[in-house]
C-alpha positions as CSV (number, residue, x, y, z in Angstrom):
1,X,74.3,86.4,164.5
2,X,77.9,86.2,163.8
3,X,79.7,88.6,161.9
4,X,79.6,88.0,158.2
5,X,82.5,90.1,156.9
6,X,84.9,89.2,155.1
7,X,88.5,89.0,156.6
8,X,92.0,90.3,155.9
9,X,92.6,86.7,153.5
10,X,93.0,86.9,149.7
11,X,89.5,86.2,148.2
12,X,88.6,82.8,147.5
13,X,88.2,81.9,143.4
14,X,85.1,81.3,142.1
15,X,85.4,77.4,141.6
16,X,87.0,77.0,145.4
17,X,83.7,79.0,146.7
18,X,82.0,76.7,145.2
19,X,83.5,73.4,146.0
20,X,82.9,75.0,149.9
21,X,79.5,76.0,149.3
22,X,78.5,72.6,147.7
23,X,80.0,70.8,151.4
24,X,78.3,73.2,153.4
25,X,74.7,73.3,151.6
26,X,74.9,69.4,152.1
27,X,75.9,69.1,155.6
28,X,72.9,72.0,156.3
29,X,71.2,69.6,154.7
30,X,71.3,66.8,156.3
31,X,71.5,68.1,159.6
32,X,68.1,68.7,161.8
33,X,69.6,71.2,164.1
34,X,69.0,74.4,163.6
35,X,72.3,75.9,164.9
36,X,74.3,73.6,162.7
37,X,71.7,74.9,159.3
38,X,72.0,78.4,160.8
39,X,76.2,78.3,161.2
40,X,76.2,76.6,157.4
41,X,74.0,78.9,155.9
42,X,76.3,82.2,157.4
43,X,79.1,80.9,156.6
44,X,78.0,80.3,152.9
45,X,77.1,84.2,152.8
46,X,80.7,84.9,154.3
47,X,82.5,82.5,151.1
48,X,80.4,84.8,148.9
49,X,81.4,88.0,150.0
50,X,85.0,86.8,149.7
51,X,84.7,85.6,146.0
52,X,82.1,88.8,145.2
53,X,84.3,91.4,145.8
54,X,86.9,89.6,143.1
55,X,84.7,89.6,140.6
56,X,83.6,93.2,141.2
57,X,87.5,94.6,140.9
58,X,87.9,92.9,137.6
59,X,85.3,94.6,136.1
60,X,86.4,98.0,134.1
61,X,84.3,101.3,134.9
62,X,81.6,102.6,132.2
63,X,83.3,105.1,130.2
């Protein structure tokens, strides 16, 4: 499995993600090979690591 961490790059916003998860889901769909559906699906998890981690830092602490 390739490596799903995120890189050195400034996280993706939200909407972006999305737009790249909507292209990807699609192609995954319409593919029948498994290694396209497989690359597709691990490189969705990889946009959403990049965009979670955003979301997580602009969040204050409990007090």
């Amino acid at each position: 499995m390739s490596d799903t961490k995120p890189t050195g790059e400034p996280p993706l916003e939200p909407k972006e993600a999305l737009v790249d998860i909507r292209t990807l889901a699609r192609v995954a769909l319409q593919s029948g090979d498994m290694a396209v559906m497989q690359r597709d699906l691990e490189t969705i998890l990889t946009i959403a690591e990049m965009v979670l981690p955003l979301r997580k830092q602009s969040q204050t602490p409990p007090e």
